[in-house]
Backbone as XML, in Angstrom:
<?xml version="1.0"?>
<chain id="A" units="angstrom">
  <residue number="1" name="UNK">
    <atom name="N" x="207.108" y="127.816" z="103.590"/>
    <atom name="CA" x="208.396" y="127.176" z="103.432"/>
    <atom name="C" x="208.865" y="127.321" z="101.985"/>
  </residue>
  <residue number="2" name="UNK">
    <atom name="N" x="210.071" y="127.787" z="101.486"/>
    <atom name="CA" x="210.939" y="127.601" z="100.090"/>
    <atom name="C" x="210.902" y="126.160" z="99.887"/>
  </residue>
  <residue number="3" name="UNK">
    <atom name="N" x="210.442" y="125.726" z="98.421"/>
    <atom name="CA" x="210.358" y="125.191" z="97.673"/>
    <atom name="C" x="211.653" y="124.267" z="97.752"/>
  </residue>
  <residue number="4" name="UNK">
    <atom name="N" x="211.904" y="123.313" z="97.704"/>
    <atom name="CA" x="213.084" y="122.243" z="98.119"/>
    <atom name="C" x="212.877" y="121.787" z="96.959"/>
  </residue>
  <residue number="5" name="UNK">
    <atom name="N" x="214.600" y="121.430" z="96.270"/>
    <atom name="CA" x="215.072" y="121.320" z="95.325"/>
    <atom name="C" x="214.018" y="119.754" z="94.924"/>
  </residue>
  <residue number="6" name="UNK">
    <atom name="N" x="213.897" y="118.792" z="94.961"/>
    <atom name="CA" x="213.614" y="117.381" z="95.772"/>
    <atom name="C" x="212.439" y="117.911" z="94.995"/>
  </residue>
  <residue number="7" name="UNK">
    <atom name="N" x="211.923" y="118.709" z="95.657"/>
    <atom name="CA" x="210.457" y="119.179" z="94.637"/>
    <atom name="C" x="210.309" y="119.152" z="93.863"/>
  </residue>
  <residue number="8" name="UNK">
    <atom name="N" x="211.091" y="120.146" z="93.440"/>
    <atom name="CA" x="211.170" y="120.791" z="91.940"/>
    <atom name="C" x="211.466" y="119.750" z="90.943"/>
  </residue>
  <residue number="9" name="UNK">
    <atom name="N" x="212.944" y="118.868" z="91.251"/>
    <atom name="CA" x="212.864" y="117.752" z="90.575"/>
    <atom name="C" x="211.866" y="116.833" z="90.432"/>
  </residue>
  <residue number="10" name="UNK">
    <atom name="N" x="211.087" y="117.341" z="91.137"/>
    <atom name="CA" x="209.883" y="115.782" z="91.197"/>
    <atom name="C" x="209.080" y="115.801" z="90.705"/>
  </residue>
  <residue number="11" name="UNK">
    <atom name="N" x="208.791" y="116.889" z="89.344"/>
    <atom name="CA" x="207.693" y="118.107" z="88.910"/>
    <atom name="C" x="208.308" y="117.826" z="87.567"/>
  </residue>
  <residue number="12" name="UNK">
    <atom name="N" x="209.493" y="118.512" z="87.776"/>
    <atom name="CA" x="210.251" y="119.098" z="86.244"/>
    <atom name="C" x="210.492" y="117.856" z="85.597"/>
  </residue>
  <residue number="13" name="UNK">
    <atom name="N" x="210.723" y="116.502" z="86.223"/>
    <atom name="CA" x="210.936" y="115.449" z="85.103"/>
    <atom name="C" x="209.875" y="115.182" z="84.306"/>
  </residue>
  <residue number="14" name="UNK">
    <atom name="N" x="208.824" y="115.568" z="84.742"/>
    <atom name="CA" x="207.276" y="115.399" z="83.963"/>
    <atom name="C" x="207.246" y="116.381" z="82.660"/>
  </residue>
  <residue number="15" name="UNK">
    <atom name="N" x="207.598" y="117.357" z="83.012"/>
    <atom name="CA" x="207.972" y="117.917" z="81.623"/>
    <atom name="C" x="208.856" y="117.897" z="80.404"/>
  </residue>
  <residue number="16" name="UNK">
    <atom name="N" x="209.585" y="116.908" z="81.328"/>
    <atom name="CA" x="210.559" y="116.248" z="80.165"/>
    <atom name="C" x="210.259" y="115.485" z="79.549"/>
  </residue>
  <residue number="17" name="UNK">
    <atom name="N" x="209.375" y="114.344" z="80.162"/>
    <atom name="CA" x="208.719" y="113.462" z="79.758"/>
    <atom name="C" x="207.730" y="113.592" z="78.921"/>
  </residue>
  <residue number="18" name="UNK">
    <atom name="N" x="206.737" y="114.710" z="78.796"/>
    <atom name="CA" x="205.957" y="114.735" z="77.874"/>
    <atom name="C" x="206.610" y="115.339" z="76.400"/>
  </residue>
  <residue number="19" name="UNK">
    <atom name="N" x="207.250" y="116.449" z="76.768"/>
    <atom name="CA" x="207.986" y="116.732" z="75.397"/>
    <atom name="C" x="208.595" y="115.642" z="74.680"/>
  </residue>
  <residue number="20" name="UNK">
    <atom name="N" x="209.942" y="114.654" z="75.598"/>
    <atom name="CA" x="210.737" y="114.354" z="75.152"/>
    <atom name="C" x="210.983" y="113.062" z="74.675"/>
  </residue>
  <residue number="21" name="UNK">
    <atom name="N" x="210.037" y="112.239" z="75.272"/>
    <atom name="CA" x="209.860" y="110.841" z="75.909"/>
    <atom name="C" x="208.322" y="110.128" z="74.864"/>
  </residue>
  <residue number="22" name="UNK">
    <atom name="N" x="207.272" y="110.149" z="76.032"/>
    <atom name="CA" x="205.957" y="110.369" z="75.165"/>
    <atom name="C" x="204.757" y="110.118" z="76.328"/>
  </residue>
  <residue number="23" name="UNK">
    <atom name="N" x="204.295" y="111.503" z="75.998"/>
    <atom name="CA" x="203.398" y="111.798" z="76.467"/>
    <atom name="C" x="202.443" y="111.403" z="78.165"/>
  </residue>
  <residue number="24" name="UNK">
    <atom name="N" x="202.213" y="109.901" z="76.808"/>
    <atom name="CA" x="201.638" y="109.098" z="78.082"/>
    <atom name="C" x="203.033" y="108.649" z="79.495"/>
  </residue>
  <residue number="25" name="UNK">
    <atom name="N" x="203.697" y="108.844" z="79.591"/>
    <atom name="CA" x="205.101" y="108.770" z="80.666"/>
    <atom name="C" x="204.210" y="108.770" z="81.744"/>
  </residue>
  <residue number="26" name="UNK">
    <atom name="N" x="203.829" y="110.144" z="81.555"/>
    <atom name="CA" x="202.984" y="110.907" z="82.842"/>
    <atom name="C" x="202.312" y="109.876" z="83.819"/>
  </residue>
  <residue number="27" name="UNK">
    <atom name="N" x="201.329" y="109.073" z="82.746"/>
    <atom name="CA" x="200.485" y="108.325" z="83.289"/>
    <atom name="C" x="201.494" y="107.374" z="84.842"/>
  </residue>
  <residue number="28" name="UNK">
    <atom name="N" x="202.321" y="106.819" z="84.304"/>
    <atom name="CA" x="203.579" y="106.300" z="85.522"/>
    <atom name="C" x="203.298" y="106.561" z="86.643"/>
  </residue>
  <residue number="29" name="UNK">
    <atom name="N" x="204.373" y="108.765" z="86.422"/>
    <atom name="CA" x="203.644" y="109.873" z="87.591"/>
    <atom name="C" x="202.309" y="109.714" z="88.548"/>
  </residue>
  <residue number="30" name="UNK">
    <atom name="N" x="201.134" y="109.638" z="87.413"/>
    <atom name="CA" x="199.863" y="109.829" z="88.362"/>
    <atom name="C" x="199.743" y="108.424" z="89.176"/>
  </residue>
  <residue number="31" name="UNK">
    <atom name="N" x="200.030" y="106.802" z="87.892"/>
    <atom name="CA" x="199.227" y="106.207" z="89.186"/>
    <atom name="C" x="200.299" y="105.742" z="90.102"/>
  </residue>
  <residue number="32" name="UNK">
    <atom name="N" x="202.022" y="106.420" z="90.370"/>
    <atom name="CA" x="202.731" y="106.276" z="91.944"/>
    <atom name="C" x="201.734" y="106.652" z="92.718"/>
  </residue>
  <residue number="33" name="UNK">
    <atom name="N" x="201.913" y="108.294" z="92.489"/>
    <atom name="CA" x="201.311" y="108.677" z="93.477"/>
    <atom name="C" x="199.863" y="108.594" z="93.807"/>
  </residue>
  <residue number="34" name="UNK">
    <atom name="N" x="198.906" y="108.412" z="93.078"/>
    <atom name="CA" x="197.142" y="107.899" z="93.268"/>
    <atom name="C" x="197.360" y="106.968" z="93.905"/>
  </residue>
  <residue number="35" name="UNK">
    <atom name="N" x="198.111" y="105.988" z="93.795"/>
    <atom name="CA" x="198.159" y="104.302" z="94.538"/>
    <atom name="C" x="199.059" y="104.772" z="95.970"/>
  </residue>
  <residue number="36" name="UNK">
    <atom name="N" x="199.780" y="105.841" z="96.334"/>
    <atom name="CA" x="200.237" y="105.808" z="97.257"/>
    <atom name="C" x="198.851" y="106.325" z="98.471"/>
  </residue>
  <residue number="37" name="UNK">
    <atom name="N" x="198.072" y="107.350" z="97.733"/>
    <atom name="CA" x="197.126" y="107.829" z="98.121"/>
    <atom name="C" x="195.982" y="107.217" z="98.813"/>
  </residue>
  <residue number="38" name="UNK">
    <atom name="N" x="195.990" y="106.600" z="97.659"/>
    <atom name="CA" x="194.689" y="105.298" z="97.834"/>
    <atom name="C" x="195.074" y="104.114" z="98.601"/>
  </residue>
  <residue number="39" name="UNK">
    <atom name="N" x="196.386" y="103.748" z="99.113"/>
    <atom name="CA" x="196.903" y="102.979" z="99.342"/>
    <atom name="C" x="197.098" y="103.211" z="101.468"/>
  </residue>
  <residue number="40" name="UNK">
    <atom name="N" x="197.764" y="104.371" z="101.431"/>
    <atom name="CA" x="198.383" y="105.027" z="102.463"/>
    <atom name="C" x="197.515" y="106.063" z="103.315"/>
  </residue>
  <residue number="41" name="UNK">
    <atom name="N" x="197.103" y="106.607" z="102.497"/>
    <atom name="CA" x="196.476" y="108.023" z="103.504"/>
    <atom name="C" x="195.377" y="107.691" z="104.258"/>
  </residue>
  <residue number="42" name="UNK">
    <atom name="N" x="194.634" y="106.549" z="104.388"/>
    <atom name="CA" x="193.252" y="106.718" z="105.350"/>
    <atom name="C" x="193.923" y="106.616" z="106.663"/>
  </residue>
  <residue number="43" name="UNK">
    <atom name="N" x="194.913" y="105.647" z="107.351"/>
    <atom name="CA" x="195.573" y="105.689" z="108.534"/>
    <atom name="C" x="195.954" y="107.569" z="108.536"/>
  </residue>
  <residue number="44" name="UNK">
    <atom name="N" x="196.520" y="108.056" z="107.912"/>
    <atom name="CA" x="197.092" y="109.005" z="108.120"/>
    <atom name="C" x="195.859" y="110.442" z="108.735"/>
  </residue>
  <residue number="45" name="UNK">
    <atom name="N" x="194.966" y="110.198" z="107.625"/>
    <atom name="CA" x="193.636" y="110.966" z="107.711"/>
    <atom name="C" x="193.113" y="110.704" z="109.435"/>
  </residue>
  <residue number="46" name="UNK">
    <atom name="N" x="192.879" y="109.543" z="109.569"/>
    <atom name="CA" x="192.633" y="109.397" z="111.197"/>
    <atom name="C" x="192.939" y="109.842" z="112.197"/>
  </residue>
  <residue number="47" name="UNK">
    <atom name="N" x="194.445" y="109.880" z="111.971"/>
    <atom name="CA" x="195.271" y="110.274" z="112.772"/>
    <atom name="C" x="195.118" y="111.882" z="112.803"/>
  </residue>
  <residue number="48" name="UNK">
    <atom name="N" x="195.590" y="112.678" z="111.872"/>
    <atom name="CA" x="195.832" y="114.042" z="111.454"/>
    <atom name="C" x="194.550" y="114.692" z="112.722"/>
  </residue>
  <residue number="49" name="UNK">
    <atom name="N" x="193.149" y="114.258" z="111.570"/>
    <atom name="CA" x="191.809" y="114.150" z="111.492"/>
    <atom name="C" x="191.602" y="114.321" z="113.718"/>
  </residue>
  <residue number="50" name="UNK">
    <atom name="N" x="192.153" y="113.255" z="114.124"/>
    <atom name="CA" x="192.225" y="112.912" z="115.864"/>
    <atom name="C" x="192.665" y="114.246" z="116.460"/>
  </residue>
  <residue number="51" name="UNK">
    <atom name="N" x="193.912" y="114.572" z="115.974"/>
    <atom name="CA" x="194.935" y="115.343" z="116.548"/>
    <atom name="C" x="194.829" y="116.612" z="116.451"/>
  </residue>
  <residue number="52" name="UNK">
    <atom name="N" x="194.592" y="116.972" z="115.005"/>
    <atom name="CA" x="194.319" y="118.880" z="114.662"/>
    <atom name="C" x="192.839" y="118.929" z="114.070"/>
  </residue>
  <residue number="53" name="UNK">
    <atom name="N" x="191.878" y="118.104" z="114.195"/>
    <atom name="CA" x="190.312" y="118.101" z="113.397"/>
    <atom name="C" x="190.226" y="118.172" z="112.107"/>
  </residue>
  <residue number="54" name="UNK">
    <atom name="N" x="189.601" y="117.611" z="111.262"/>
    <atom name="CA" x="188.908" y="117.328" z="110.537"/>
    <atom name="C" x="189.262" y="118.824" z="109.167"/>
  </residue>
  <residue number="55" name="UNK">
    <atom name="N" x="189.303" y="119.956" z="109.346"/>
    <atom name="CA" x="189.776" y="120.743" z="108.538"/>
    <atom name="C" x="190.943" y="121.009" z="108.279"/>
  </residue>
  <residue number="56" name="UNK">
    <atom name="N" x="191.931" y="120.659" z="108.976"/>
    <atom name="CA" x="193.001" y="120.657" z="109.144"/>
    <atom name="C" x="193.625" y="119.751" z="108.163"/>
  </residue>
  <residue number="57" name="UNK">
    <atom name="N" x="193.320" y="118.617" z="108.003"/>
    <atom name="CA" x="193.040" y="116.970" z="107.325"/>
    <atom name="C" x="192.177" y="117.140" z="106.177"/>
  </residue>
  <residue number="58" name="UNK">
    <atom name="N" x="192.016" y="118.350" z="106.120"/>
    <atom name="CA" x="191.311" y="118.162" z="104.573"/>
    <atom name="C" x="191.869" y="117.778" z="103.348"/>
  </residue>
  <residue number="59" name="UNK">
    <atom name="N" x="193.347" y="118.182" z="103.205"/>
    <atom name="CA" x="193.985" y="117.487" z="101.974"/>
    <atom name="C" x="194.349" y="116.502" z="101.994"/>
  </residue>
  <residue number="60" name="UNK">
    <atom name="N" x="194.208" y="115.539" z="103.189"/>
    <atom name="CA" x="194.038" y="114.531" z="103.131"/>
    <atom name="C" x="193.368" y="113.750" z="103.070"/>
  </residue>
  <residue number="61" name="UNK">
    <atom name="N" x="192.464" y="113.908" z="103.630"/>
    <atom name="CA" x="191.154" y="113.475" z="103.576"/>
    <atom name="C" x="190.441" y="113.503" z="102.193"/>
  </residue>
  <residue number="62" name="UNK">
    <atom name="N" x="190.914" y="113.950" z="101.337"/>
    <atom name="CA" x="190.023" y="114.369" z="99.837"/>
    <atom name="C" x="190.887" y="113.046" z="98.921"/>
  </residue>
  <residue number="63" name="UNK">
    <atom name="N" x="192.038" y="113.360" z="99.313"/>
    <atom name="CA" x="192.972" y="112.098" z="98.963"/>
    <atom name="C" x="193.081" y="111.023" z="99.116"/>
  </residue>
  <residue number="64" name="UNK">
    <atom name="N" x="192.589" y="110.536" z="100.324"/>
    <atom name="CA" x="192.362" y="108.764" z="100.740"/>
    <atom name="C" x="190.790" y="108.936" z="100.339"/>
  </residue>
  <residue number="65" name="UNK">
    <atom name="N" x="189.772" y="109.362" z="99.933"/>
    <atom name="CA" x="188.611" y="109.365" z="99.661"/>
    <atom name="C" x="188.477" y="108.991" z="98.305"/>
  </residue>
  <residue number="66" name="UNK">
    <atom name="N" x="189.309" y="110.078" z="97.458"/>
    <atom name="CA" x="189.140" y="110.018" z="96.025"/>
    <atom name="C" x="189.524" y="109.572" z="95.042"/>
  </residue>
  <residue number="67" name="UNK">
    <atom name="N" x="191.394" y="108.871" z="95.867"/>
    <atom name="CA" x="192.018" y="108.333" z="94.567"/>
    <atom name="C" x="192.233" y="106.761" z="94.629"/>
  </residue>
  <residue number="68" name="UNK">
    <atom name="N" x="191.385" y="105.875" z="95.176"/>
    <atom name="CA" x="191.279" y="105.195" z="94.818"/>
    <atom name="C" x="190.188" y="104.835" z="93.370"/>
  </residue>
  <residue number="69" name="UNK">
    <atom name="N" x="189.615" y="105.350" z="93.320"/>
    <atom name="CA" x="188.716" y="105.907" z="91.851"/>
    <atom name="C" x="189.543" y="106.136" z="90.929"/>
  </residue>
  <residue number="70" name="UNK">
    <atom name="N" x="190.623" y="107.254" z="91.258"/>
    <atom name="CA" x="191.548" y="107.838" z="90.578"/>
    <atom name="C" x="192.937" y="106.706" z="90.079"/>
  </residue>
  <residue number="71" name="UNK">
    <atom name="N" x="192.717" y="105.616" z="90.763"/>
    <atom name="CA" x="193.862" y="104.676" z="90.287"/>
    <atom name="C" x="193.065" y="103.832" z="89.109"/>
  </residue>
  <residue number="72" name="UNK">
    <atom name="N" x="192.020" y="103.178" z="89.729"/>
    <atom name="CA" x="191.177" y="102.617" z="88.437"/>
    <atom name="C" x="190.846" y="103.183" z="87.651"/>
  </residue>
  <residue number="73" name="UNK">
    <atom name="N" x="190.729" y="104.227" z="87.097"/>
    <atom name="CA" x="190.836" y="104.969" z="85.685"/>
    <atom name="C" x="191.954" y="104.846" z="85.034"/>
  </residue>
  <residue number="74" name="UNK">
    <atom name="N" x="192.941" y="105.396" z="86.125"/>
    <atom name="CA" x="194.471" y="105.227" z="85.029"/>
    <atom name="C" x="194.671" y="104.088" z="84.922"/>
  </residue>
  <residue number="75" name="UNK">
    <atom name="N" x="194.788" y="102.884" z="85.893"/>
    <atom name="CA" x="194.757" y="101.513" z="85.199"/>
    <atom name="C" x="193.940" y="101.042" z="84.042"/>
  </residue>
  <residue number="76" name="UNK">
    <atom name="N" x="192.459" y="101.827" z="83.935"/>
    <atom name="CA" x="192.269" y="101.769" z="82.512"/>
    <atom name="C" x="192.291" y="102.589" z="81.194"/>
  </residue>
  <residue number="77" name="UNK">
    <atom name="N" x="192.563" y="103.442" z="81.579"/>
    <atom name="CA" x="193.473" y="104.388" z="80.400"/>
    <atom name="C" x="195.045" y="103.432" z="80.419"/>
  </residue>
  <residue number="78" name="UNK">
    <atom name="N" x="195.598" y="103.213" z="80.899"/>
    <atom name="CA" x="196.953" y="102.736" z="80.678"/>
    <atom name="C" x="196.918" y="101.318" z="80.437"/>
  </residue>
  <residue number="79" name="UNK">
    <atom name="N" x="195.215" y="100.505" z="80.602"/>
    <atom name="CA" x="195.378" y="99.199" z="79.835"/>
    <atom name="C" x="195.021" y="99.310" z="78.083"/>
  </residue>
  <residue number="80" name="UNK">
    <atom name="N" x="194.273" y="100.861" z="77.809"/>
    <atom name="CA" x="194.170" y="100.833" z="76.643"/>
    <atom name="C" x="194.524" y="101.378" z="75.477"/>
  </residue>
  <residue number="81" name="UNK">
    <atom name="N" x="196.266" y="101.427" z="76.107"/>
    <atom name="CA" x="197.604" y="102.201" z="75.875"/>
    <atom name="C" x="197.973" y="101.262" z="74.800"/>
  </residue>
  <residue number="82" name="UNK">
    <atom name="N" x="198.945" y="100.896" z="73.231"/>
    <atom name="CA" x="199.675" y="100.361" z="72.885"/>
    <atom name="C" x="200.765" y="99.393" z="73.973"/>
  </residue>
  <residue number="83" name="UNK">
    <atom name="N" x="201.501" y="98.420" z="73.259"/>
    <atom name="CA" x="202.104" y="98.236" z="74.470"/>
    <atom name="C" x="203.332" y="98.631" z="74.489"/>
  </residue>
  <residue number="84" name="UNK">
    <atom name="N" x="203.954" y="99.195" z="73.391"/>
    <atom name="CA" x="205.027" y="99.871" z="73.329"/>
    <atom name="C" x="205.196" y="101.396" z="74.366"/>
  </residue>
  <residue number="85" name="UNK">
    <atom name="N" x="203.968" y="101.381" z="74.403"/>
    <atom name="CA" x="203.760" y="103.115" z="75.355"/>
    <atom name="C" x="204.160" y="102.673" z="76.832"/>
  </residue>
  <residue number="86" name="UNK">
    <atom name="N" x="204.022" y="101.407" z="77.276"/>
    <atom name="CA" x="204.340" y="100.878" z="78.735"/>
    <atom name="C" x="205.390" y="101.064" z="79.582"/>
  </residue>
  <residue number="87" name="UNK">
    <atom name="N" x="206.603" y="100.606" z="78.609"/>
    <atom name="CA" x="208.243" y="101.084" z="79.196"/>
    <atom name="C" x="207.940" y="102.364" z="79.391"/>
  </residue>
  <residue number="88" name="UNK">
    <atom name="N" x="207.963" y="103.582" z="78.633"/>
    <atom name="CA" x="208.029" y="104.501" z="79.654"/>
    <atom name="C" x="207.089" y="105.000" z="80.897"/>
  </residue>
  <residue number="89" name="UNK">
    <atom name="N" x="206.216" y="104.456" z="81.000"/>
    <atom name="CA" x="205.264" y="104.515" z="82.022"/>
    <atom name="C" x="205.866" y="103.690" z="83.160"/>
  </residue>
  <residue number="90" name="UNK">
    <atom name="N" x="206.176" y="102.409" z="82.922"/>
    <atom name="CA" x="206.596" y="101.568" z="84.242"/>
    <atom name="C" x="208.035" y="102.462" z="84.638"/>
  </residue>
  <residue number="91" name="UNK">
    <atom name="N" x="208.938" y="103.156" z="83.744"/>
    <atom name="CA" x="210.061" y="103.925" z="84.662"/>
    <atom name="C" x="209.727" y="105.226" z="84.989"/>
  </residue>
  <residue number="92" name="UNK">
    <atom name="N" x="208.577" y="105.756" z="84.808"/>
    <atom name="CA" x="208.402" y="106.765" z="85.272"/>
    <atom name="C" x="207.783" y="106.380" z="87.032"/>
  </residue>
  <residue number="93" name="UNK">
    <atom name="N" x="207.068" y="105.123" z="86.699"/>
    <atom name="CA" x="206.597" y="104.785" z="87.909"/>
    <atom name="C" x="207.510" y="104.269" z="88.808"/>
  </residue>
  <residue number="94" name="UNK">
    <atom name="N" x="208.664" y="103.762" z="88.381"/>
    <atom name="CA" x="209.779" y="103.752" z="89.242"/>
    <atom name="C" x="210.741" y="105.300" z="89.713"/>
  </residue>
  <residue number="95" name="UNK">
    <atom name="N" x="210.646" y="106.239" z="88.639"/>
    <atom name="CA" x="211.541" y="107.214" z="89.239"/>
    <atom name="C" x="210.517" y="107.814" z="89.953"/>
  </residue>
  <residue number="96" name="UNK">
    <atom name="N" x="209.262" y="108.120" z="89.995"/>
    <atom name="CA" x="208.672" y="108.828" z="90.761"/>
    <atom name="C" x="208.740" y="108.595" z="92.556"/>
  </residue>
  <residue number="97" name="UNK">
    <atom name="N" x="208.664" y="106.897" z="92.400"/>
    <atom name="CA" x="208.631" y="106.328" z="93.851"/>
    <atom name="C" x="209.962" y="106.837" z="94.016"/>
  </residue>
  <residue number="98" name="UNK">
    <atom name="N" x="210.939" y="107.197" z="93.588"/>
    <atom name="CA" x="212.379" y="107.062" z="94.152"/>
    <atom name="C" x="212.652" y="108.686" z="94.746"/>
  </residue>
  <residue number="99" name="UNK">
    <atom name="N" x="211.761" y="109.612" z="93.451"/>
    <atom name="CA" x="212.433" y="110.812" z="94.052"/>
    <atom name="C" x="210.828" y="111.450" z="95.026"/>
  </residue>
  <residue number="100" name="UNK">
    <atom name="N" x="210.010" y="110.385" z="95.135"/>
    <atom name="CA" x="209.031" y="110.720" z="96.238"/>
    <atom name="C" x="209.993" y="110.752" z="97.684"/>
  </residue>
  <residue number="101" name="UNK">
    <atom name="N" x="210.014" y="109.380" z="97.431"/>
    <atom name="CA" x="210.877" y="109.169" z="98.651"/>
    <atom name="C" x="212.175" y="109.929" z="99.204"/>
  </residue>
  <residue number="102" name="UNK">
    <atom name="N" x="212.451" y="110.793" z="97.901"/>
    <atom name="CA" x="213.692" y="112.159" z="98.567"/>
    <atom name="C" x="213.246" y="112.799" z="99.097"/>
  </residue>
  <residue number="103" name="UNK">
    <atom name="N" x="211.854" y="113.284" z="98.355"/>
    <atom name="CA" x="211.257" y="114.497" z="99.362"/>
    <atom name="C" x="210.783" y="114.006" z="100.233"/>
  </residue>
  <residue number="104" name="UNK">
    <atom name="N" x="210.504" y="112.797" z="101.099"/>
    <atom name="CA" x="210.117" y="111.815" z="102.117"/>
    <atom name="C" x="211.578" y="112.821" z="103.206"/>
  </residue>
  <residue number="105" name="UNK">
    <atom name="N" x="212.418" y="111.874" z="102.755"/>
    <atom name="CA" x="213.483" y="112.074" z="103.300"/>
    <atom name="C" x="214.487" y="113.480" z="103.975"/>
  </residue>
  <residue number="106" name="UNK">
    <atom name="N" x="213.839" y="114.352" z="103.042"/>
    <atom name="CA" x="214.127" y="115.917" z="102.904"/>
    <atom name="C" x="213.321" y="116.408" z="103.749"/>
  </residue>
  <residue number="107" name="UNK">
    <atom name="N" x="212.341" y="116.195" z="104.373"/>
    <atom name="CA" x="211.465" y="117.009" z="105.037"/>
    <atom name="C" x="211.769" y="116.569" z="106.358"/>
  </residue>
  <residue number="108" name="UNK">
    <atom name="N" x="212.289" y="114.838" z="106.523"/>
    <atom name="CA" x="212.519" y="114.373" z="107.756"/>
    <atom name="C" x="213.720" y="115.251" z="107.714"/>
  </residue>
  <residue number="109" name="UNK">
    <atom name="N" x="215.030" y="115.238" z="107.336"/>
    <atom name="CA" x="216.027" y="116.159" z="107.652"/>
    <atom name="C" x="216.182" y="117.742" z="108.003"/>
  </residue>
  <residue number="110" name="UNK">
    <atom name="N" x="214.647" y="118.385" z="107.468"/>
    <atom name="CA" x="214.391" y="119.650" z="107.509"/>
    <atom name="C" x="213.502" y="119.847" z="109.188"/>
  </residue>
  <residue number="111" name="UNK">
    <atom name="N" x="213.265" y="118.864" z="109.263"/>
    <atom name="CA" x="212.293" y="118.401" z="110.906"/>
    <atom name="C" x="214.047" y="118.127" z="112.004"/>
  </residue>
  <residue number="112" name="UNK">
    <atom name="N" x="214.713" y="118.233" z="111.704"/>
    <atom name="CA" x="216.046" y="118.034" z="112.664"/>
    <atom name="C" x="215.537" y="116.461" z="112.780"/>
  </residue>
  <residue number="113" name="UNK">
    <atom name="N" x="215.033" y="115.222" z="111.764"/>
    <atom name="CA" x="215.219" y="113.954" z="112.230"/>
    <atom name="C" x="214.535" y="113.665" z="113.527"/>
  </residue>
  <residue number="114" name="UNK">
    <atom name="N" x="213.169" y="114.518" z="113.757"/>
    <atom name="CA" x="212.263" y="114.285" z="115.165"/>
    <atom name="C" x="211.515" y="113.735" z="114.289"/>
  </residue>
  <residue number="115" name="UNK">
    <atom name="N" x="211.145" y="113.380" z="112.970"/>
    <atom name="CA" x="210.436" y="112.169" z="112.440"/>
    <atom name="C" x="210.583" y="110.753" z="112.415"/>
  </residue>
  <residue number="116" name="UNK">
    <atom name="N" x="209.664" y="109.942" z="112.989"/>
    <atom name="CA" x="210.539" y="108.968" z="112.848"/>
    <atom name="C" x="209.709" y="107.760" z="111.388"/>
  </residue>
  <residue number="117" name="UNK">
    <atom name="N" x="210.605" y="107.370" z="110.711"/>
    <atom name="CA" x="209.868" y="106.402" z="109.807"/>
    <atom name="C" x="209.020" y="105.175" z="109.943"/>
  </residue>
  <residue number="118" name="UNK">
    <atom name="N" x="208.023" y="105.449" z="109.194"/>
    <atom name="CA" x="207.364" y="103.997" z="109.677"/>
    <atom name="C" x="207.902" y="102.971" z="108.887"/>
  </residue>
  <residue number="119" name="UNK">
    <atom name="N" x="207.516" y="102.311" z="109.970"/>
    <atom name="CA" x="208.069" y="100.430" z="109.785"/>
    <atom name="C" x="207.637" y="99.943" z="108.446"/>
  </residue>
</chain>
């Protein structure tokens, strides 16, 4: 599949952020998505895992396994941040959830809307 714009934006602000912003921003980036990971994917893994087996579900499966580990690190790298370094971390952690959720949204529209959202 071509690369959807939704993507690209969802990538390229990270590079803005480290040049432009500071550095630690990123951190925001990783723990949205680690906490969505760690948060979300074992239902999903089950499911996948049920339906197409277990290799199929491997990138998921590596993901509800591993990043819950992966959130408690950055929560402690980012508790032993200045606290001035925080603002941009907490809006990165807000724009990330926002333009996650485009490409959420973009893929349901690219599916002709036979996705349906969970509750």
């Amino acid at each position: 599949f071509p690369e959807m714009p939704q993507t690209k934006t969802f990538y390229e602000i990270q590079y803005y952020k480290i040049e432009h912003c500071d550095p630690a921003a990123v951190m925001g980036y990783i723990l949205a998505l680690e906490s969505v990971a760690a948060n979300d994917l074992k239902w999903l893994n089950e499911k996948l895992t049920a339906l197409y087996g277990k290799e199929c579900a491997k990138l998921i499966q590596v993901h509800a396994d591993d990043d819950p580990d992966h959130v408690e690190k950055a929560l402690q790298l980012i508790n032993g941040l200045h606290e001035s370094r925080l603002s941009e971390i907490n809006i990165n952690i807000e724009q990330t959830a926002h333009c996650y959720n485009n490409i959420l949204d973009a893929c349901q529209a690219r599916a002709g809307g036979k996705i349906k959202k969970a509750a």
